[in-house]
N, C-alpha and C positions, 0 to 999 in steps of 0.2 A: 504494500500500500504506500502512495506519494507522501500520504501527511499524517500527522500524527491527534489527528483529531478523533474524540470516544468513536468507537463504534457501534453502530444501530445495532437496531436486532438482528436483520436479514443478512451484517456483517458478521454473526461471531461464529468463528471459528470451527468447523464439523472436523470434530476431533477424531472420531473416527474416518472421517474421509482421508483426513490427513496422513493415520499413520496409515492406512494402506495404499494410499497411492505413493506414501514414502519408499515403500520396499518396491517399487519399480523404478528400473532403469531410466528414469527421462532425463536426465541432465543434459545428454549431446543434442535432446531438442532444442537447444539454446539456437540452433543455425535457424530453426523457423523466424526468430528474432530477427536475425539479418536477412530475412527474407531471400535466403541461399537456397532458390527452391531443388537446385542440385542435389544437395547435400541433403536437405531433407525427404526427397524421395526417396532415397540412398538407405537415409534411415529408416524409413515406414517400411522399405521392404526387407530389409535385414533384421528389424530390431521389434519396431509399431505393431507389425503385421503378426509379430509369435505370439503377440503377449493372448492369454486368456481372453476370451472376446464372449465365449456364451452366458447370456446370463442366470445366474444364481438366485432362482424364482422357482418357486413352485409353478406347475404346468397347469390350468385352468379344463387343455384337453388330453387326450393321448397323444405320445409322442408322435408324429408324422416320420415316414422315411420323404426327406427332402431332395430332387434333384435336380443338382446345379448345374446351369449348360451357359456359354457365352453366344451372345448374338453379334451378328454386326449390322449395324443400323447404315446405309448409302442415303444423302436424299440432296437435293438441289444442284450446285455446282459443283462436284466434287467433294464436298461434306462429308466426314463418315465420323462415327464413334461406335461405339459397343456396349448392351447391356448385360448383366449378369444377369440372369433367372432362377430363382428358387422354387420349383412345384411340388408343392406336397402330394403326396398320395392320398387317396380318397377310395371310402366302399363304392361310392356312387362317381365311377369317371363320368358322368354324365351332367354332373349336375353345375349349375353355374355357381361361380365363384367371384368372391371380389378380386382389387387387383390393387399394388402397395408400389407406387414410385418412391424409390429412396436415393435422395441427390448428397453424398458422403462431401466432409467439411473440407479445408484445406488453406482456405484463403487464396483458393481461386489457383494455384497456383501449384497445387501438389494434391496426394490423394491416390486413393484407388477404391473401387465397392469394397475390396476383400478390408478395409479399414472395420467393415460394419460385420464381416460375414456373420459371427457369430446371432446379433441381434438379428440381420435379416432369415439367418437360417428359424431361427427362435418365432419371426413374427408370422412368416409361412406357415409353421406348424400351428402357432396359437390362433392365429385367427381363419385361417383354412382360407389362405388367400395366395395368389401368386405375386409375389414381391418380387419386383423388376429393379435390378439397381444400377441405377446409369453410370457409367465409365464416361462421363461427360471427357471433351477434349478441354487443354489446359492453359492458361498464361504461364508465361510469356509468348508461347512460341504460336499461340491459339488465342489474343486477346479476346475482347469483347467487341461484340456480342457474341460468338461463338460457344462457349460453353454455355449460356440462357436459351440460344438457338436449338445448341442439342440436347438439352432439356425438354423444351417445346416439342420437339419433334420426338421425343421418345413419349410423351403423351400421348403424339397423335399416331406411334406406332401401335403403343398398347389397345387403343382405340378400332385402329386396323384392321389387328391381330388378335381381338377377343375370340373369335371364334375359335380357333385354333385351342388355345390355353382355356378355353370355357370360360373365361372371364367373362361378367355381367357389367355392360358397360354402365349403368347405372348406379356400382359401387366402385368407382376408381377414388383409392385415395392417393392423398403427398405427403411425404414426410423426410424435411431436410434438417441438416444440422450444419453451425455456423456458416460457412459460406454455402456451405449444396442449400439451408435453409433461405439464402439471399435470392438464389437463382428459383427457388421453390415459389417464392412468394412473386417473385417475377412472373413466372408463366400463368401465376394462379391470376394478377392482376388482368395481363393477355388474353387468359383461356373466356374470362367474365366478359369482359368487353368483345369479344368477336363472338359469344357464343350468349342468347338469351336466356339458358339456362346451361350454368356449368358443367364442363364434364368432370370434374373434380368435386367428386361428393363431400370430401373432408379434407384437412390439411392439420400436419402438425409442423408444425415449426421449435424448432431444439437451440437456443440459445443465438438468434440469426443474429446477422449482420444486415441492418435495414439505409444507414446513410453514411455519406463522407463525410468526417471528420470537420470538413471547412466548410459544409452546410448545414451542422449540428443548428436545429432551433434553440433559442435560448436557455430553456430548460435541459437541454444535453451539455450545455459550455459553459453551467453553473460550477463553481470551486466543488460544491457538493456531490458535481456529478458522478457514475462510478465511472466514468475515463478518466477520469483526473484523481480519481483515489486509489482505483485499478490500472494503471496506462498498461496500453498492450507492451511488452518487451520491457516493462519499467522504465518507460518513457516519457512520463509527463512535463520535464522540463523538455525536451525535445517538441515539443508540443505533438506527439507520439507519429513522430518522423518514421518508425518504420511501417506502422499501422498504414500511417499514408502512401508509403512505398508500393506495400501490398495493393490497395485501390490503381497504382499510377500502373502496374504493373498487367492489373485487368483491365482499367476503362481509358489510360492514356493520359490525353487532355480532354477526356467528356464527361468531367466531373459532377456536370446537372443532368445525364440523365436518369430520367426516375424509373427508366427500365434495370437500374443498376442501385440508383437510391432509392427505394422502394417509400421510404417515409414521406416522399415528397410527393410521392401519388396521390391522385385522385380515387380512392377506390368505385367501382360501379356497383351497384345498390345487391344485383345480382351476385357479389364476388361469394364462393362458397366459407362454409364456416369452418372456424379453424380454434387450433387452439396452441397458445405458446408459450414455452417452458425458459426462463431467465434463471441464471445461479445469483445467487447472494451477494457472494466477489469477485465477479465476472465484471470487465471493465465493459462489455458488451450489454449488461443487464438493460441501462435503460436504453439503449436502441430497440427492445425489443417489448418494454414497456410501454413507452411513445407510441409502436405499430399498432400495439394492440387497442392502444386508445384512438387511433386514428380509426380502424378498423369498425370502433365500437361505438363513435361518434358518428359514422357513417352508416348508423342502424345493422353490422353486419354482427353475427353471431362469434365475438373472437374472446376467447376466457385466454384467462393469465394465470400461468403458476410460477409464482416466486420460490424456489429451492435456497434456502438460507445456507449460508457458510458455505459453499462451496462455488469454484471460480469453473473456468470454462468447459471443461472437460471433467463433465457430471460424472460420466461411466467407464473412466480410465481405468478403472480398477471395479471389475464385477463384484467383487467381493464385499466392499463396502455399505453398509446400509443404506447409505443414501441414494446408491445404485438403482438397488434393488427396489427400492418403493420405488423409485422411476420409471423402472420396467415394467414394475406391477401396474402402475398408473398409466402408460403410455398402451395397454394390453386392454385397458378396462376402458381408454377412451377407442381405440380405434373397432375395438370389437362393437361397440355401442352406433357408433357412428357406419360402420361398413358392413356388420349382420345384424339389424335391427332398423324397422322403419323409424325414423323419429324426423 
């Protein structure tokens, strides 16, 4: 933390979160910092990718046999990326099924699905859904728009391709975290506006990323804000230089668009309901507090959960209780929302 003023409630300390994400490895993720997207690819697959990833939850159903196949997505000019696909098995191959886009974090700039496998393998079985998880392409070498493009367009494959997977295009859900959450909230704004009723039945959104830094509204560029009590990279006198590295590295010089800073949107009355999960000491928390009041101010259906004491990375550590109620909670909204009319 920047200063040394008391801490709130939703700041103190989840001591158990602590000591178990202490017994993992993360110190060489300091290169995320310098926004070395090299290095940290480097890492996520050597190091990120082994750690324990399924979650430590009791199962709601029977376990499913899950199986995972890669797709490759071609569409426009030369365009391509790939999704991961998780299908569980079912008594009934017949029967129609929802269907789980999961856009994995990175800060636009690293990543892979296998970041998530564990949870996606976990939400295929729990919820008896096929979770498609995009392998969006990446910045630098892929800025923007391109990884929101192939986002978009792996919506309008699942769409496509219901028939095939027995998906029911009726329950398509989203569900991203930190940056894959930025590009989620993107397509979700898109899908509304060209569509009179969404094809995105629900959205969850996991700690996003909603504005640049040098467009924060008032209430984000307050002393009190958590950027400034959290700076990404422990940045705040930098005025969180590397934070903004990361944006310059996706959107360039097009730092107003609101296809990219999502807070600065217009939402359409239409947009589907959603719901969004902010940590305690997460320097991102009120980026995603703002959304959801923006959202909610716009008559849209968008609930907020504050996770106290703990900063960006909820579920680095399964083991953790805080984890674990997350899972539980993220299993009890999607199942409600994707098999159930409401």
């Amino acid at each position: 933390m920047s200063d040394s003023s008391p801490l709130n409630v939703i700041e103190q300390v989840d001591a158990d979160y602590v000591e178990c994400a202490s017994a993992l490895p993360l110190a060489d993720a300091a290169a995320f910092r310098n926004t070395d997207h090299i290095a940290m690819r480097q890492w996520l697959a050597d190091v990120y990718t082994k750690f324990p990833s399924e979650p430590q939850v009791k199962r709601i159903r029977t376990k499913a046999d899950v199986k995972i196949a890669n797709v490759s997505i071609s569409y426009g000019n030369g365009n391509g990326f790939s999704v991961r696909i998780y299908d569980p098995s079912s008594e009934d191959g017949q029967k129609q099924r929802p269907a789980l886009l999961m856009f994995h974090g990175g800060g636009w700039i690293h990543g892979v699905p296998q970041m998530d496998e564990g949870m996606a393998t976990f939400l295929a079985s729990e919820l008896d859904a096929v979770v498609i998880n995009v392998d969006y392409r990446l910045a630098p070498e892929f800025p923007f728009p391109a990884p929101r493009d192939d986002a978009y367009e792996a919506l309008n494959w699942t769409v496509e391709n219901a028939t095939a997977y027995n998906i029911d295009v009726a329950r398509i859900g989203v569900w991203g975290v930190s940056a894959g959450a930025n590009i989620a909230a993107s397509i979700a704004l898109q899908d509304s506006t060209e569509h009179e009723v969404s094809r995105i039945r629900h959205m969850n959104l996991v700690v996003p990323v909603t504005c640049h830094p040098d467009l924060y509204p008032a209430a984000l560029r307050s002393e009190s804000g958590s950027m400034q009590r959290y700076p990404f990279g422990g940045d705040a006198a930098g005025g969180n230089a590397a934070l903004k590295r990361l944006w310059t590295l996706y959107l360039g010089s097009n730092i107003g668009d609101k296809r990219a800073s999502v807070l600065l949107a217009t939402p359409p009355p239409n947009h589907s309901p959603l719901h969004i999960t902010v940590g305690g000491t997460d320097g991102l928390r009120d980026e995603g507090i703002a959304y959801a009041l923006l959202l909610r101010n716009a008559g849209i259906d968008a609930q907020l959960e504050i996770i106290p004491g703990v900063p960006h990375g909820i579920t680095v550590s399964p083991s953790a209780f805080v984890a674990q109620q997350f899972v539980r909670n993220q299993v009890r909204l999607l199942n409600y929302a994707l098999n159930y009319k409401c």
